[in-house]
N, CA, C and O atoms as CSV, one atom per row, in Angstrom:
chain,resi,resn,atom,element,x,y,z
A,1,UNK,N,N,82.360,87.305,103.091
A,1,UNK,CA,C,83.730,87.658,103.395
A,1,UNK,C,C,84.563,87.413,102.141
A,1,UNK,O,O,84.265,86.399,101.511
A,2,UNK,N,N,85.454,88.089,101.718
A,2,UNK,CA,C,86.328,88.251,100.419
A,2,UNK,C,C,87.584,87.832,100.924
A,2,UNK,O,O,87.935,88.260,102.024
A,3,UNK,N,N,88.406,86.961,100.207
A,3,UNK,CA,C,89.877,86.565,100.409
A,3,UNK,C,C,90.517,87.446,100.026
A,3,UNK,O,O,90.203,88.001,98.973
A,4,UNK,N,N,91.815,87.927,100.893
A,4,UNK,CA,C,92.713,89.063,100.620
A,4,UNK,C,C,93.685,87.890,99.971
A,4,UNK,O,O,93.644,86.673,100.154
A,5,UNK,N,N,94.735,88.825,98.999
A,5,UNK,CA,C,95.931,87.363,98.955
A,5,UNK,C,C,97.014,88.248,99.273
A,5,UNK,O,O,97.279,89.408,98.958
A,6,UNK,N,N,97.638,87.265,100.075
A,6,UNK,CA,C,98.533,88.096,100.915
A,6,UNK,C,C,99.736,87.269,100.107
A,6,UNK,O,O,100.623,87.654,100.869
A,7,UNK,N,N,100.410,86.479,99.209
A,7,UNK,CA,C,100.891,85.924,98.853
A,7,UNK,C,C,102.852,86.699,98.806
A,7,UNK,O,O,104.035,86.373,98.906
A,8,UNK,N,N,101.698,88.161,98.523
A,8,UNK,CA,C,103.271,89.106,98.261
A,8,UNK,C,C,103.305,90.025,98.989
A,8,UNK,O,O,103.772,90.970,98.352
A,9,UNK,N,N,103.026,90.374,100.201
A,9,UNK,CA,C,103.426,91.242,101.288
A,9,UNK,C,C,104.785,90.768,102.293
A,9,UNK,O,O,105.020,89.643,102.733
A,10,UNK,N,N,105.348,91.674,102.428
A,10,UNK,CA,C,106.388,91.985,102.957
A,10,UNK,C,C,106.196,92.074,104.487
A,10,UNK,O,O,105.931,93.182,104.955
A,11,UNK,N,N,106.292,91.144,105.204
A,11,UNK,CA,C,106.176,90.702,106.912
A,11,UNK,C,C,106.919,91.792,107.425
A,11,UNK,O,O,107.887,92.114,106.736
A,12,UNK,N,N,106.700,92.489,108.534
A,12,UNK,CA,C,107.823,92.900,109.473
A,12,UNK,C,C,107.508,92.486,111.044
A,12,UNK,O,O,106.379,92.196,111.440
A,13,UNK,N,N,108.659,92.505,111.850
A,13,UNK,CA,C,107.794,92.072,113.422
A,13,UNK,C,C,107.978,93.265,113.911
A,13,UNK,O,O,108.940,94.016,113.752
A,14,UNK,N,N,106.752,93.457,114.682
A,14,UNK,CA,C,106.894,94.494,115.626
A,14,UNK,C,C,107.857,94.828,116.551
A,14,UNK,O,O,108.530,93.905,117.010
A,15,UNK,N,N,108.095,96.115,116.973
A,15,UNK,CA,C,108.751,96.530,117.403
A,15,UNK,C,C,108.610,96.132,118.756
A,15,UNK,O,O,109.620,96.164,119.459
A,16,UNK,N,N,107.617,95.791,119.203
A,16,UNK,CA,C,107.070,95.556,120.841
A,16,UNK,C,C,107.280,94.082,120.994
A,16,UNK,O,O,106.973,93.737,122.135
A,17,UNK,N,N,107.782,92.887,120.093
A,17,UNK,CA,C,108.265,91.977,119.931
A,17,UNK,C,C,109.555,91.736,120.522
A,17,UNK,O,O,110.327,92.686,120.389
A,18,UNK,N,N,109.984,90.796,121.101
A,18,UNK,CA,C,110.946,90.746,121.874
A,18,UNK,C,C,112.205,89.452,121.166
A,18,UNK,O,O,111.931,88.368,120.651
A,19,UNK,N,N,112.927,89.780,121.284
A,19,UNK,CA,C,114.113,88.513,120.477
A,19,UNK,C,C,114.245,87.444,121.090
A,19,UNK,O,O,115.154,86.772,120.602
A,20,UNK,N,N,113.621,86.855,122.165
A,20,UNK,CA,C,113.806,85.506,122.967
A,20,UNK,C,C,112.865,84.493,122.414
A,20,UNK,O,O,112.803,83.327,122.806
A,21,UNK,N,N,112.143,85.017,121.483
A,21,UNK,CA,C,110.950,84.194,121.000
A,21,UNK,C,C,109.411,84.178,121.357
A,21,UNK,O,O,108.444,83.541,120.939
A,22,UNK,N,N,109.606,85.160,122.316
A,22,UNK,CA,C,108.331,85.534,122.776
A,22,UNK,C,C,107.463,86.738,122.177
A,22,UNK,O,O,108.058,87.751,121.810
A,23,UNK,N,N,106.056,86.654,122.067
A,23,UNK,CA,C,105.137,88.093,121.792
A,23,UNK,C,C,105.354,87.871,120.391
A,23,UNK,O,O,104.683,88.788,119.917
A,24,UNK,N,N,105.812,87.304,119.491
A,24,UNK,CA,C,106.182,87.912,118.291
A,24,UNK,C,C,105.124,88.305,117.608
A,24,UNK,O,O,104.259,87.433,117.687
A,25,UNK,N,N,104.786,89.203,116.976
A,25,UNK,CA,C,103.952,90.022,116.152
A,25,UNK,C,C,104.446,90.398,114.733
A,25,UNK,O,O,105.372,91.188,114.554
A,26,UNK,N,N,103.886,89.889,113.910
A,26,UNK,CA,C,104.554,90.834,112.575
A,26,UNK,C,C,103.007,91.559,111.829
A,26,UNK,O,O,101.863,91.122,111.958
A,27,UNK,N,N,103.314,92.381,111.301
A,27,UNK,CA,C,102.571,93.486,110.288
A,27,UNK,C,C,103.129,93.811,109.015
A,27,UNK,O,O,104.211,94.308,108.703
A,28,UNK,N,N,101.889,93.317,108.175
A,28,UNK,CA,C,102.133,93.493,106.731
A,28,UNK,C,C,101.420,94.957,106.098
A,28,UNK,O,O,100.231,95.002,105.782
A,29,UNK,N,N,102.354,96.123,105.976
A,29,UNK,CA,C,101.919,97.119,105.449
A,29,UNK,C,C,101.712,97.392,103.701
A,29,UNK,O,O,101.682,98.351,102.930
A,30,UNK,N,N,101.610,96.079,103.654
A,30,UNK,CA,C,101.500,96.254,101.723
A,30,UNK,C,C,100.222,96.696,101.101
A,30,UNK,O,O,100.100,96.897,99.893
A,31,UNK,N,N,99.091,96.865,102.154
A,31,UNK,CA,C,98.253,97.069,101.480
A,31,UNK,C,C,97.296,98.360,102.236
A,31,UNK,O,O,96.800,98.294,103.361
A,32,UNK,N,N,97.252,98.900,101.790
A,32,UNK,CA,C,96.780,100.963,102.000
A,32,UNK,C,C,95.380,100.701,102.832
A,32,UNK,O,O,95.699,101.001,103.983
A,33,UNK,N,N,93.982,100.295,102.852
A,33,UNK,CA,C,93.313,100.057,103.703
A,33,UNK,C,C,93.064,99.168,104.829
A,33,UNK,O,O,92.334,99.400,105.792
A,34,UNK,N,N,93.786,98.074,104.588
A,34,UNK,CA,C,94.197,96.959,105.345
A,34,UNK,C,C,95.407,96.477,106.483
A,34,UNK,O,O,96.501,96.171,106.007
A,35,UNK,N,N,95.254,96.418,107.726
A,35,UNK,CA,C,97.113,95.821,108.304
A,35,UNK,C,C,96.218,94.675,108.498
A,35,UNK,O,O,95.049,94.656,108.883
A,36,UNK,N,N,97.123,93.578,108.100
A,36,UNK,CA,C,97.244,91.946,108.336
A,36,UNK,C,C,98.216,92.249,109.212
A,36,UNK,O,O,98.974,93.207,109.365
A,37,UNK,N,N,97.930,90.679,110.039
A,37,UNK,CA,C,98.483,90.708,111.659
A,37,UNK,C,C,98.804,89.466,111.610
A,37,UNK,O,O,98.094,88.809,110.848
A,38,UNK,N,N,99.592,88.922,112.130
A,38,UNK,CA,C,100.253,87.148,112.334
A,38,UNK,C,C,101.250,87.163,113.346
A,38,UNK,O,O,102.071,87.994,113.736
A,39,UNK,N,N,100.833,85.601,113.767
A,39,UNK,CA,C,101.992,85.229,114.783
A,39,UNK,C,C,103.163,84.677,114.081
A,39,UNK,O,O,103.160,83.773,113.246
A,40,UNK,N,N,104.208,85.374,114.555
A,40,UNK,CA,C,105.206,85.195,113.746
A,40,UNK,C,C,105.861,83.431,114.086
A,40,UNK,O,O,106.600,82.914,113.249
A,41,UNK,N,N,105.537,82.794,115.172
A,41,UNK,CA,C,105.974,81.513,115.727
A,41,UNK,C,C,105.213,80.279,115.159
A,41,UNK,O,O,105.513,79.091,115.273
A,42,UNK,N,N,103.899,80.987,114.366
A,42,UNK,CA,C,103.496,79.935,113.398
A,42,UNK,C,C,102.291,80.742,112.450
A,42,UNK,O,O,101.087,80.761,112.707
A,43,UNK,N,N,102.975,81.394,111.289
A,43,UNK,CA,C,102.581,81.903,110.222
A,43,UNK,C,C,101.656,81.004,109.177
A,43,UNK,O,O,100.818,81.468,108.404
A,44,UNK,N,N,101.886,80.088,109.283
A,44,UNK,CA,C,100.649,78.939,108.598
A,44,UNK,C,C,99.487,79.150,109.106
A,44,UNK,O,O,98.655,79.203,108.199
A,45,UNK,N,N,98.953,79.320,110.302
A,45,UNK,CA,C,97.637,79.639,110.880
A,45,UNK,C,C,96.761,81.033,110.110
A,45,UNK,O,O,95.576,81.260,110.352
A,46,UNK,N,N,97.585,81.853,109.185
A,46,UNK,CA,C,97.013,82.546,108.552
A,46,UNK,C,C,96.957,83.938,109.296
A,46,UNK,O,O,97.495,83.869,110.401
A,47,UNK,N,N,96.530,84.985,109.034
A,47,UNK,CA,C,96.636,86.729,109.563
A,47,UNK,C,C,95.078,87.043,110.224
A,47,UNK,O,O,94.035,86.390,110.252
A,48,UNK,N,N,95.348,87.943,110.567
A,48,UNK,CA,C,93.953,88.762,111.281
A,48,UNK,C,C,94.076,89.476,110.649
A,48,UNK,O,O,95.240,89.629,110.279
A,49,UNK,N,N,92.960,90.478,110.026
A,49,UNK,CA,C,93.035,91.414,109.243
A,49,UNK,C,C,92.149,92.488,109.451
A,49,UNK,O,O,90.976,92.268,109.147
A,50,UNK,N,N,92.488,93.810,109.983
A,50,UNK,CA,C,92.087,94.762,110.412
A,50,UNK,C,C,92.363,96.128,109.601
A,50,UNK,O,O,93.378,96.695,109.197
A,51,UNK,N,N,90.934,96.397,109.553
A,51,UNK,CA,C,90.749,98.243,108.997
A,51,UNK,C,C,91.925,98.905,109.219
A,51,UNK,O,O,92.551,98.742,110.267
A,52,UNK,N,N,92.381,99.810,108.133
A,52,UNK,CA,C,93.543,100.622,108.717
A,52,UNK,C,C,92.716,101.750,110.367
A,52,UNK,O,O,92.924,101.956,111.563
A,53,UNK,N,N,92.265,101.931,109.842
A,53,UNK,CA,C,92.008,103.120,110.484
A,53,UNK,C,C,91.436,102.543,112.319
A,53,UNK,O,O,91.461,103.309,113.282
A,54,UNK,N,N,91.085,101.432,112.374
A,54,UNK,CA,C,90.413,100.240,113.593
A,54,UNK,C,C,92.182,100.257,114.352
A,54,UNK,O,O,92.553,100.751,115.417
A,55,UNK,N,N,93.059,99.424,113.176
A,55,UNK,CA,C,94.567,99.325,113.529
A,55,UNK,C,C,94.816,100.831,114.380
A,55,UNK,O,O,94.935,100.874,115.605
A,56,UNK,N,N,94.858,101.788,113.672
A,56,UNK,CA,C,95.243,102.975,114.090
A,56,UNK,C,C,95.318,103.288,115.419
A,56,UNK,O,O,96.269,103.737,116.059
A,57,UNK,N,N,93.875,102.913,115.867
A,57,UNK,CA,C,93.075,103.124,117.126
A,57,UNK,C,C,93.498,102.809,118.186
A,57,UNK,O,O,93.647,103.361,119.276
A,58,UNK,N,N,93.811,101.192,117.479
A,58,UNK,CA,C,94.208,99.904,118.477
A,58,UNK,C,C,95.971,100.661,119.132
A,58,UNK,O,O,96.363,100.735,120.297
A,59,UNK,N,N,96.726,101.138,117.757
A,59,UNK,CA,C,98.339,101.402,118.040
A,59,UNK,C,C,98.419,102.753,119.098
A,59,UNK,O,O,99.266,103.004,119.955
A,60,UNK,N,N,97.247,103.489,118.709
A,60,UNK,CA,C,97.620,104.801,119.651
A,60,UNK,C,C,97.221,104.511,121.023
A,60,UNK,O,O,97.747,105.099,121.968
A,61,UNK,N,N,96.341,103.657,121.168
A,61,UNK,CA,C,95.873,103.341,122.426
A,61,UNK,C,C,97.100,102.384,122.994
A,61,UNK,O,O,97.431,102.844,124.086
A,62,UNK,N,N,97.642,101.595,122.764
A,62,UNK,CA,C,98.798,101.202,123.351
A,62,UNK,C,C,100.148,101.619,123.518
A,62,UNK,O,O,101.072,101.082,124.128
A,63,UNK,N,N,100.071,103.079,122.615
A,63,UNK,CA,C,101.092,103.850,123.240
A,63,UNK,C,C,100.438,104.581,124.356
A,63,UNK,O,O,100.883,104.205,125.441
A,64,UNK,N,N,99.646,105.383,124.434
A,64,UNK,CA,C,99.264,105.673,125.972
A,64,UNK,C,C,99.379,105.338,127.007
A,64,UNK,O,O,99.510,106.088,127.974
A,65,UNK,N,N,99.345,103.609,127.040
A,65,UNK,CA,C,99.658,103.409,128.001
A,65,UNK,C,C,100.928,102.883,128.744
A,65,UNK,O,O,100.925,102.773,129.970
């Protein structure tokens, strides 16, 4: 397994994230084959890091439903 360094990506929270403090999700689009994934309520625990194209899969399938 290879370390990504995420040192300089630009966080955003998802949109499906809610402002009470709950669900929070953020996605780091800084990097073209890769979305890193984190809980935004404790970002020290480090990202999940998923294939763009796996991500893709995952986002269209939860708009469907």
């Amino acid at each position: 397994m290879r370390a990504i360094d995420m040192s300089s990506v630009t966080w955003r929270k998802s949109s499906y994230s809610n402002s009470e403090g709950g669900a929070c999700l953020e996605v780091a689009d800084d990097h073209p084959s890769l979305v890193p994934v984190r809980d935004s309520k404790d970002p020290a625990r480090g990202a999940l890091v998923f294939d763009a194209a796996a991500w893709s899969c995952f986002v269209a399938a939860v708009k469907q439903d």
